[in-house]
N, CA, C and O of each residue as an XYZ file, in Angstrom:
444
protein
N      66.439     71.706    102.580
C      65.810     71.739    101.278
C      66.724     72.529    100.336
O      66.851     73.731    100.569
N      67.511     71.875     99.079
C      68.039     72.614     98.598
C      67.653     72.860     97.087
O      68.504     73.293     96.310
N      66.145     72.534     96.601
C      66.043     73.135     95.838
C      65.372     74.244     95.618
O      65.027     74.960     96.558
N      65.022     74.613     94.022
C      64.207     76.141     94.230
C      63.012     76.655     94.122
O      62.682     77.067     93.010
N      62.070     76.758     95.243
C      60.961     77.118     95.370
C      60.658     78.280     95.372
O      61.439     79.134     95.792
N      59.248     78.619     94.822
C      58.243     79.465     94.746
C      56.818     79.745     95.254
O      55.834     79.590     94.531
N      56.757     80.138     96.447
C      54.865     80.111     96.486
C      54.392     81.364     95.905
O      54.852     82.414     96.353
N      53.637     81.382     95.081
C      52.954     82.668     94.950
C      51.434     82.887     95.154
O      50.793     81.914     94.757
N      50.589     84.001     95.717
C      49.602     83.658     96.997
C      48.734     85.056     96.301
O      49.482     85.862     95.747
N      47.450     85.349     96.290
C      46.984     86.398     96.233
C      46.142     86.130     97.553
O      45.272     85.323     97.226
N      45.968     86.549     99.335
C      45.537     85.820     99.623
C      45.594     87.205    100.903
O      46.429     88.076    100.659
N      44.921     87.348    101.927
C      44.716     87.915    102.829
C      46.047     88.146    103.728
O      46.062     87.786    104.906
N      47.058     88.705    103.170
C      48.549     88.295    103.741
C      48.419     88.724    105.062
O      49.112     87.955    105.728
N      47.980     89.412    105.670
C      48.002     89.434    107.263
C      47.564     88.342    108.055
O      47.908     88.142    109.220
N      46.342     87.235    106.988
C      45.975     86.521    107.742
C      46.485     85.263    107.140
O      45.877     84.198    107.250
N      47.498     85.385    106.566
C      48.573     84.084    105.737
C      48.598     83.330    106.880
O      48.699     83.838    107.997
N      48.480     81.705    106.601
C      49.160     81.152    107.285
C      50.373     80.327    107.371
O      50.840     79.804    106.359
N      50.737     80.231    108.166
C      52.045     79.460    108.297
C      52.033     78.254    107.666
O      51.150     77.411    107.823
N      53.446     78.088    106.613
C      53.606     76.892    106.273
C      54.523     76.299    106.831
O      55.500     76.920    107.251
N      54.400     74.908    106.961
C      55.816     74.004    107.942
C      55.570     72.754    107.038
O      54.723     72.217    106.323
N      56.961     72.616    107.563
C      57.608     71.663    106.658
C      57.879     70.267    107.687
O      58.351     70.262    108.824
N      57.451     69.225    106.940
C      57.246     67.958    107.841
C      58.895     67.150    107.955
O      59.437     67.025    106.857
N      59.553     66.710    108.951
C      60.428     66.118    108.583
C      60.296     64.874    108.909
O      59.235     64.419    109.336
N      61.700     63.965    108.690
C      61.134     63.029    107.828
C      62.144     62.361    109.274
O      62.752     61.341    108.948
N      62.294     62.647    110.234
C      63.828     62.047    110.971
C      63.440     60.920    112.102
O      62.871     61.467    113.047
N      63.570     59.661    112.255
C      63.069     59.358    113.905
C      63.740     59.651    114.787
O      63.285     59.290    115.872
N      64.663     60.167    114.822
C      65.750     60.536    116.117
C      65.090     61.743    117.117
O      65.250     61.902    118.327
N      64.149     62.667    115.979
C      63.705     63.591    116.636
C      61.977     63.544    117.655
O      61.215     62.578    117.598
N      61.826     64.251    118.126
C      60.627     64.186    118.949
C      59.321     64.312    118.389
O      59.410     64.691    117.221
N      58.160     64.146    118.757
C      57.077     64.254    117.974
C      57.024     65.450    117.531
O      56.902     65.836    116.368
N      57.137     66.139    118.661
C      56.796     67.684    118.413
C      57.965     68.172    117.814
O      57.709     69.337    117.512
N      58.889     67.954    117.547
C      60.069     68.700    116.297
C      60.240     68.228    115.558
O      61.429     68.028    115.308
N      58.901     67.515    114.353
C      59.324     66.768    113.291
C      58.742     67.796    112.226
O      58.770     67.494    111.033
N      58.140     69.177    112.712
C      57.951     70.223    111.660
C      58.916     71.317    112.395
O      59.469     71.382    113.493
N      58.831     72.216    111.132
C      59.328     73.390    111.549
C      58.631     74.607    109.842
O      58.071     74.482    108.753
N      59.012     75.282    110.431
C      58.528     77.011    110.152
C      58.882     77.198    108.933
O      59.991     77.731    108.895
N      58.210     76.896    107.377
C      58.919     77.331    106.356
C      59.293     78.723    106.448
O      58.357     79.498    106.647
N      60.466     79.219    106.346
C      61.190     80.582    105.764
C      61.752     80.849    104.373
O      62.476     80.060    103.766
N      61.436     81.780    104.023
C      61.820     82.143    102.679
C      63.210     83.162    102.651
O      63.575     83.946    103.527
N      63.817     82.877    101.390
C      65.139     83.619    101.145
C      64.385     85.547    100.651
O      65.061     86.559    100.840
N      63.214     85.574    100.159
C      62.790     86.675     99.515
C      61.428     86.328     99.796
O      60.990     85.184     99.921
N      60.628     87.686     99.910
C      59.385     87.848    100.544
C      58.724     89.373     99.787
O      59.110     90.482    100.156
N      57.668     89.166     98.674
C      57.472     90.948     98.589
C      55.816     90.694     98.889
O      54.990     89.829     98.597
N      55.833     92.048     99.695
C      54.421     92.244    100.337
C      54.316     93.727     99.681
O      54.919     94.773     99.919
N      53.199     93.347     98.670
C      52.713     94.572     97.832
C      51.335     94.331     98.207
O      50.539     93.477     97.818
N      51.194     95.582     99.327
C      50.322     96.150    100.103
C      48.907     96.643     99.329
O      48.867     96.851     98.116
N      47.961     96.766    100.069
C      46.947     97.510     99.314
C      47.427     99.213     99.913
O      47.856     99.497    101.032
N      47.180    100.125     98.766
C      47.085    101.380     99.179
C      46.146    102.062     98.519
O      45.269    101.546     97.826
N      46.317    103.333     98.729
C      45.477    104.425     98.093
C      45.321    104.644     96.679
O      44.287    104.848     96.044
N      46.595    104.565     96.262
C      46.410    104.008     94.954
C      47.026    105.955     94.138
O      46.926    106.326     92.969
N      47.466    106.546     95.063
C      47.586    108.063     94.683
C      48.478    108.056     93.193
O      48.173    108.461     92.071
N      49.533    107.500     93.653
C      50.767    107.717     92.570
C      50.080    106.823     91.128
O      50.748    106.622     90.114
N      49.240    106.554     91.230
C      48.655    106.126     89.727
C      47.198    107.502     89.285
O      46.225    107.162     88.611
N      47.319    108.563     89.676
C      46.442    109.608     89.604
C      46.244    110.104     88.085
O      45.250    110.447     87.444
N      47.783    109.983     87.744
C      47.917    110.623     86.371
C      47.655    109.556     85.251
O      47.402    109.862     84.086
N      47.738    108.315     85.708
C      47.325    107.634     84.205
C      45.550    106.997     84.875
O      44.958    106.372     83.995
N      45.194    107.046     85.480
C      43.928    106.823     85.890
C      42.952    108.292     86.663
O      42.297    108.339     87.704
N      43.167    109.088     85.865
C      42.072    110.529     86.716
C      40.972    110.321     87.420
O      40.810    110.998     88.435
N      40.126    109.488     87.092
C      38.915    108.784     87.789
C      38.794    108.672     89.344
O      37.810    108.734     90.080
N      40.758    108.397     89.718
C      40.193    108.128     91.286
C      40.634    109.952     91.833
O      40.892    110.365     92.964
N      40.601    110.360     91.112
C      40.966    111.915     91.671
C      39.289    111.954     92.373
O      39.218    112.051     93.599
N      38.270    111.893     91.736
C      36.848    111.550     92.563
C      36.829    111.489     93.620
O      36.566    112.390     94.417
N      37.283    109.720     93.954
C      37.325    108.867     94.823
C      38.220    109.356     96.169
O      37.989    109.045     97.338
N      39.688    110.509     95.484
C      40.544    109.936     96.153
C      40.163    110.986     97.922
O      39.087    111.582     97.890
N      40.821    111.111     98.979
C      40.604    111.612     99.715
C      42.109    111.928    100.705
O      43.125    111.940    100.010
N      42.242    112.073    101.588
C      43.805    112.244    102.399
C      43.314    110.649    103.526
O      44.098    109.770    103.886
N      42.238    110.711    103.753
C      42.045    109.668    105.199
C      41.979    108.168    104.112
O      41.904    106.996    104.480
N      42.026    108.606    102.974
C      42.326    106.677    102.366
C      43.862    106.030    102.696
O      44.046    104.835    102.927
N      44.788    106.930    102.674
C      46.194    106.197    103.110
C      46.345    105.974    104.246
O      46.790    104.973    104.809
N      45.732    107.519    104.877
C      46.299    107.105    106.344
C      45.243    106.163    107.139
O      45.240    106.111    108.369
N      44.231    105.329    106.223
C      43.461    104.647    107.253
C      43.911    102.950    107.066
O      43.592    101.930    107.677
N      44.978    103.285    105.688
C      45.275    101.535    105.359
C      46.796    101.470    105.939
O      47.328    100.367    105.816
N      47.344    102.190    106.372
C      48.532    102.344    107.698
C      48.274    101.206    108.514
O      49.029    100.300    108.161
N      47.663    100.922    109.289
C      47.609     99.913    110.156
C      47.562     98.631    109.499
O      48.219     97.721    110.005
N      46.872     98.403    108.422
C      46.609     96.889    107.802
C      47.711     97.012    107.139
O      48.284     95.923    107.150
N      48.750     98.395    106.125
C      50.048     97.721    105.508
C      51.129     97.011    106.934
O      51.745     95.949    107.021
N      50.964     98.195    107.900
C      52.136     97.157    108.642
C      51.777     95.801    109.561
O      52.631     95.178    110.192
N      50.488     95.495    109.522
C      50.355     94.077    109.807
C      50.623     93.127    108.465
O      51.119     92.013    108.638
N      50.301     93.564    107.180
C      50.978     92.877    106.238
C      52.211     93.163    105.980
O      52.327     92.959    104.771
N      53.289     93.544    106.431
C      54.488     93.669    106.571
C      55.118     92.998    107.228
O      55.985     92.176    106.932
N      54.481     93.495    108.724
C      55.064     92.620    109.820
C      54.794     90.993    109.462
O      55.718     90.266    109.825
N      54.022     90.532    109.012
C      53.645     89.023    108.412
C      54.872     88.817    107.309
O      55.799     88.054    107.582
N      54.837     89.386    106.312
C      55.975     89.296    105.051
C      57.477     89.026    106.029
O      58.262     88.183    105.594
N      57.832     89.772    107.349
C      58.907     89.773    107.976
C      59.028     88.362    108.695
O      60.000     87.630    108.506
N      58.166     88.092    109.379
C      57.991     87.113    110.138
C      58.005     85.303    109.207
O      58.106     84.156    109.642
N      57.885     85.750    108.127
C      57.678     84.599    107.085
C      59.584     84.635    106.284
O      59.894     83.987    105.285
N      60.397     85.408    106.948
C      61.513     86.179    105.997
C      62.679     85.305    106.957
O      62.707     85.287    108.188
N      63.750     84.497    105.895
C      64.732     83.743    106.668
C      65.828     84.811    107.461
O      65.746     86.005    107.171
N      66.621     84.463    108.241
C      67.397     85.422    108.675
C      68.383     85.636    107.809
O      68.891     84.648    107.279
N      68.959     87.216    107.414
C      69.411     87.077    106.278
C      68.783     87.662    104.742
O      69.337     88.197    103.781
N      67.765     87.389    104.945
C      66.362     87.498    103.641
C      66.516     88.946    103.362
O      67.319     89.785    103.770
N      65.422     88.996    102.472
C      65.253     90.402    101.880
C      63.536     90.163    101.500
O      62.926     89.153    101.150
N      62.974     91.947    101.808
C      61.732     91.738    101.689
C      61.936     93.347    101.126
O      62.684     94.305    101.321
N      60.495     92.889    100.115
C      60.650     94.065     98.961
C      59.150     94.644     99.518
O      58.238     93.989     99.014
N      58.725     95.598    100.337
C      57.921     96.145    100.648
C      56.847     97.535     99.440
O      56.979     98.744     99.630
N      56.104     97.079     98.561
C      55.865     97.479     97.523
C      54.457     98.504     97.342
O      53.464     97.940     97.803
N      54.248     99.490     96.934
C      52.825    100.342     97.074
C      53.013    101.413     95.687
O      54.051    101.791     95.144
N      51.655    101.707     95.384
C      51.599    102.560     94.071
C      51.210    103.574     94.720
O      50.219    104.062     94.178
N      51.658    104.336     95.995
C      51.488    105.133     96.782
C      52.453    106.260     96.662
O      53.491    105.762     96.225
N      52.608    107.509     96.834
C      53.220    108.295     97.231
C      53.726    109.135     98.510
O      54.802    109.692     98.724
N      52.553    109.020     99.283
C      52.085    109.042    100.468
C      53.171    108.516    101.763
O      53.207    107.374    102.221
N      53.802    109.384    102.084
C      54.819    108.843    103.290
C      53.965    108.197    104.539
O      54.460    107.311    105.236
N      52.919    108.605    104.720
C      52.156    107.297    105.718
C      51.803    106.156    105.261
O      51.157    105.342    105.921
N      52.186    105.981    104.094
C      51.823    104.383    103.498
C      53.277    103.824    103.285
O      53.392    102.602    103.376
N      54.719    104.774    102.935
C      55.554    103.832    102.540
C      57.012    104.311    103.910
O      57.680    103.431    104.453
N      57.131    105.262    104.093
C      58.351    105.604    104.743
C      57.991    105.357    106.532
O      58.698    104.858    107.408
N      56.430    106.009    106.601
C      56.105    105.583    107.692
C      56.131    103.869    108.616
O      56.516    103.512    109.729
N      55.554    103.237    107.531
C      55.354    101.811    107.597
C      56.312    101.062    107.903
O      56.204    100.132    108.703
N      57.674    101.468    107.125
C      59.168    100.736    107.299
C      59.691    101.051    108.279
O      60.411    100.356    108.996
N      59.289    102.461    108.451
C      60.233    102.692    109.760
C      59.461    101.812    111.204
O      60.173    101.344    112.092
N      58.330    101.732    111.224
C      57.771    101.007    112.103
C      58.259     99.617    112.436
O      57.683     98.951    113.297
């Protein structure tokens, strides 16, 4: 495929599913006439806590708590690990949060 595509998704990204691409060949077998769309670029902008927006929104100073980041830790790196797994070899994935919080952003990558 060499032209230039875009999906853009607001959509449960951990539970994204796979897109494949039908081909079109008879030489090949039933079962290898799809394969695995991959993307050149992938950004998975996570849900977080929302900390590093404190100062132009005071309101969630209320709300906010220490166990809100570290409890969405597990769901950013299953939406990560998904953003990766969807990522061509080669690719680049822009891993994104309005977080400050090293268990939401430094932790996550390094995982």
């Amino acid at each position: 495929m060499c032209t230039a595509n875009l999906i853009v998704t607001n959509h449960e990204a951990q539970h994204f599913p796979g897109c494949y691409l039908k081909m079109d060949c008879d030489i090949m077998g039933p079962d290898q006439r799809t394969s695995q769309l991959l993307f050149d670029r992938v950004l998975c902008d996570v849900p977080c806590s929302g900390d590093g927006t404190l100062r132009k929104a005071p309101d969630l100073w209320r709300r906010w708590n220490t166990g809100t980041g570290n409890g969405l830790h597990n769901l950013q790196i299953s939406v990560a690990m998904k953003g990766l797994s969807l990522l061509k070899v080669g690719g680049k994935m822009v891993y994104s949060t309005c977080s400050m919080n090293p268990i939401e952003n430094e932790a996550v990558v390094a995982e």
